[in-house]
C-alpha positions as CSV (number, residue, x, y, z in Angstrom):
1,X,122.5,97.7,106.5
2,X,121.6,101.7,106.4
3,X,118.1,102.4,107.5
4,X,118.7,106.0,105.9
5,X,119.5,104.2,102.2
6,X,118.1,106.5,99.6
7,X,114.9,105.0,97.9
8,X,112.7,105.3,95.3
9,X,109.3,106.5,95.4
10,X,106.7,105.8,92.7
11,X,103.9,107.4,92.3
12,X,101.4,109.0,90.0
13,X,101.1,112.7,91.2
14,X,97.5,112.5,90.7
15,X,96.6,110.0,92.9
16,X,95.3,111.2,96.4
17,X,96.7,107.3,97.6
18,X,100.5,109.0,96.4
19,X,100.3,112.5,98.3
20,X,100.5,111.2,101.9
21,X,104.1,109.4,101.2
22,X,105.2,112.2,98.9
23,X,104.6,114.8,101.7
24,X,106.2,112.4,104.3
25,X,109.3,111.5,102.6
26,X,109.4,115.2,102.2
27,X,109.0,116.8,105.3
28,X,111.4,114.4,107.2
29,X,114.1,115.4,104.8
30,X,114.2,112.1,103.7
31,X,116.3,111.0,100.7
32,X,114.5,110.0,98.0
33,X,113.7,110.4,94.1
34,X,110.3,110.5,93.1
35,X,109.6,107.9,90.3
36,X,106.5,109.1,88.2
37,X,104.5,106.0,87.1
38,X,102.0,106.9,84.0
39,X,98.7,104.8,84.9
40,X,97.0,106.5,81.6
41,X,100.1,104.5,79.3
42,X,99.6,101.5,81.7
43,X,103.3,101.5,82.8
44,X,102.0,100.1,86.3
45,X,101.9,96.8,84.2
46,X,105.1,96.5,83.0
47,X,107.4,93.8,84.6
48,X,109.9,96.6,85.8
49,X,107.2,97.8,87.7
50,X,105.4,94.4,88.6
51,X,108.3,93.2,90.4
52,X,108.2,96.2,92.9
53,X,104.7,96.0,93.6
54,X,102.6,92.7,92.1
55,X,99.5,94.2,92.4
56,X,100.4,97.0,89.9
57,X,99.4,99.7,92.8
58,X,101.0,103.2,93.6
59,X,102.7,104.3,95.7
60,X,105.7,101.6,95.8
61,X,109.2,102.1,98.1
62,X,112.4,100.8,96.9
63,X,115.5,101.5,98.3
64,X,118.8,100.4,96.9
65,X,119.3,97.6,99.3
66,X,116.3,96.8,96.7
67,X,113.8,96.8,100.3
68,X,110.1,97.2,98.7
69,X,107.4,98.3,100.7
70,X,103.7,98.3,99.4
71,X,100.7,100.2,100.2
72,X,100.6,104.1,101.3
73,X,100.5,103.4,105.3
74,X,102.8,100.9,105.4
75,X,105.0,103.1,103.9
76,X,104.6,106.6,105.9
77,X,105.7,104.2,108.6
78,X,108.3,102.7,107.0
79,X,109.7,106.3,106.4
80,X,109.0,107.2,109.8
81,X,111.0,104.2,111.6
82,X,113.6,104.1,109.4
83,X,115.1,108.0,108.9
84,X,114.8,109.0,111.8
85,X,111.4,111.3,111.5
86,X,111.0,113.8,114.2
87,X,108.4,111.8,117.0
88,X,105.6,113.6,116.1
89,X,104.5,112.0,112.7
90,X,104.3,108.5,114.0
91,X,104.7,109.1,117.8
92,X,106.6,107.0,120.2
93,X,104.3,107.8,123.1
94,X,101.6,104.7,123.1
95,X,98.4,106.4,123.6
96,X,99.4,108.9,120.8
97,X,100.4,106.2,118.5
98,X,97.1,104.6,119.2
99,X,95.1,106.8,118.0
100,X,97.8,107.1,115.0
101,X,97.0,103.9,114.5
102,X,93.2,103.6,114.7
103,X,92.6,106.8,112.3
104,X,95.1,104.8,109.9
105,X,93.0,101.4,109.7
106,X,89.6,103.3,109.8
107,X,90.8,105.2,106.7
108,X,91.5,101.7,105.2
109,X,88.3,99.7,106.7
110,X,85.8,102.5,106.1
111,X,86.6,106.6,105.1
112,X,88.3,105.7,101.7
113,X,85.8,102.9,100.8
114,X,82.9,105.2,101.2
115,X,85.0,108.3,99.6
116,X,85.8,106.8,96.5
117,X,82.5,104.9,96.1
118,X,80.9,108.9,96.2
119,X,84.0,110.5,94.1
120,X,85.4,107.6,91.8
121,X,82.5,108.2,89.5
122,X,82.7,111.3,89.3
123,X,86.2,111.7,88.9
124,X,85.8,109.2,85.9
125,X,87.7,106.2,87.8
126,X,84.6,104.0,87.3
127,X,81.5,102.8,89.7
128,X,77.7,103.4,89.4
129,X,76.5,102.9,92.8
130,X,73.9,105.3,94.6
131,X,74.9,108.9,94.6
132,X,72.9,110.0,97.3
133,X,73.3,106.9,99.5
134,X,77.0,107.5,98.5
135,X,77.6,110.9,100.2
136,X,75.1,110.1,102.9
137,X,77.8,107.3,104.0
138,X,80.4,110.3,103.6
139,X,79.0,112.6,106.0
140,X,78.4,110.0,108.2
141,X,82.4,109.4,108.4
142,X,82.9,112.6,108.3
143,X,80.9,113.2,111.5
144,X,82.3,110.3,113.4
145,X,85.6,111.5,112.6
146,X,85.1,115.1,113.8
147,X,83.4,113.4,117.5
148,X,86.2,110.7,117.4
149,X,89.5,111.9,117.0
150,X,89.5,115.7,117.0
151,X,88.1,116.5,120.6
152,X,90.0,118.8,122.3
153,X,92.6,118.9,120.1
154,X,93.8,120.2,117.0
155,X,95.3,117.3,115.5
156,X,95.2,113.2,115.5
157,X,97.4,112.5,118.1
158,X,97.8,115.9,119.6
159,X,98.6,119.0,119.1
160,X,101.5,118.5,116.2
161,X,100.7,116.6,112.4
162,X,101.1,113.1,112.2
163,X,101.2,110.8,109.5
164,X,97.8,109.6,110.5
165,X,96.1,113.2,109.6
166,X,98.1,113.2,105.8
167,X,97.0,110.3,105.0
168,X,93.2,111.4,106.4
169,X,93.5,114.8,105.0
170,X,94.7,113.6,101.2
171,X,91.6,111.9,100.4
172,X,89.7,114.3,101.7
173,X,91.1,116.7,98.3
174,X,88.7,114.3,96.9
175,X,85.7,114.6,98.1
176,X,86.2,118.3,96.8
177,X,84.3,117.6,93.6
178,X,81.3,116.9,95.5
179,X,79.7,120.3,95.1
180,X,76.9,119.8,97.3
181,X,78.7,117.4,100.4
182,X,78.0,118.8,104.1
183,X,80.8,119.6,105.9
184,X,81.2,119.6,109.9
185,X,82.9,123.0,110.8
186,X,85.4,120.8,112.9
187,X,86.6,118.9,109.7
188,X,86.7,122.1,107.9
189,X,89.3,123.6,110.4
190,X,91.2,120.8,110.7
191,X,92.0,120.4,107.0
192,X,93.2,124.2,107.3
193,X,95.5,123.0,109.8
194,X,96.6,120.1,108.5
195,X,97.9,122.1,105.6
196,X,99.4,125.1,107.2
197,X,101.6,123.1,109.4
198,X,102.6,120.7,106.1
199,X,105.6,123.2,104.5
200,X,105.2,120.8,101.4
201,X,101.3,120.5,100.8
202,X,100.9,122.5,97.6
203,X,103.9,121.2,96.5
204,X,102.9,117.5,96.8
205,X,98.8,117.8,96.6
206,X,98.7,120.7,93.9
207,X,98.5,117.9,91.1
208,X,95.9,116.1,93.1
209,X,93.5,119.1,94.6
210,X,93.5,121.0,90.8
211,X,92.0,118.1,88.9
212,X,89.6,117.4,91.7
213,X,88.5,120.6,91.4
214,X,88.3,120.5,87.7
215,X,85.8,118.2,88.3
216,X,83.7,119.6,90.5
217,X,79.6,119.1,90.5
């Protein structure tokens, strides 16, 4: 069987969760057709769409081999190992894919939790917990992140973009509709790199960053 099969992606451009595969599959040139999935006309719920992904969730892989993969790190990687991604997004060399690999499970365990408790409401996806307690949590993991992984470096794992800082950096548009959410300088500079060395990050985040900003208090 090909590992370079074309596949489909589906998505809903809007989603923060969608922009880190979208900009993947881009920028390793590999074949794909975006699938736009309305959540607004509840087409996640349709048994089409239900048989990719049960737990009616974008993003969703399927390639024509009919190989699904769920869930937006599971399938940057998938991406990476199978189409032959330059080594930099999901290094080879174990001590860069460790910290790959940490920053990916403490954006699942702990930074998007806490971002989309602050944003969600906001944003008008629901929730009515604690705004200042909320962004307090943020900053928090915003700090630890800066001290963490960005010593003496400009990136994740180095000095090159990995999967690991798109999918940091893409829910990071969101907390762009907290007006009044401190920044460290260090995070700040990094999300300027992050999208300067990503050819395709207007391209995949526009839809995302715009209605973010629309919302902005």
């Amino acid at each position: 069987m090909s590992m370079t099969a074309p596949f489909e992606l589906y998505v809903f451009r809007g989603s923060a969760n969608c922009v880190g595969p979208m900009i993947v599959a881009k920028e390793v040139n590999a074949p794909h057709t975006l699938v736009d999935i309305d959540l607004m006309k509840g087409e996640h719920l349709k048994p089409e769409f239900l048989a990719i992904n049960p737990r009616h969730q974008v993003p969703a892989f399927k390639d024509k081999f009919d190989i699904k993969v769920i869930e937006g790190n599971s399938i940057c990687k998938y991406i990476c190992n199978g189409y032959k991604a330059d080594c930099h997004w999901y290094p080879a060399a174990v001590q860069a894919r460790r910290l790959c690999d940490i920053a990916l499970d403490w954006r699942l365990s702990s930074f998007y939790p806490a971002v989309s408790d602050l944003t969600y409401p906001v944003l008008g996806f629901g929730g009515d917990k604690d705004r200042a307690t909320c962004k307090k949590k943020v900053e928090e993991e915003l700090e630890f992140f800066a001290s963490y992984f960005l010593p003496g470096k400009e990136f994740i794992s180095g000095d090159k973009v990995s999967i690991a800082d798109v999918q940091i950096a893409c829910p990071m548009i969101l907390l762009d509709c907290i007006a009044d959410l401190k920044w460290p300088d260090r995070v700040v500079s990094y999300r300027k790199a992050v999208k300067a060395a990503i050819k395709s990050w207007d391209e995949c985040a526009g839809g995302c960053q715009q209605y973010c900003d629309s919302k902005r208090c």
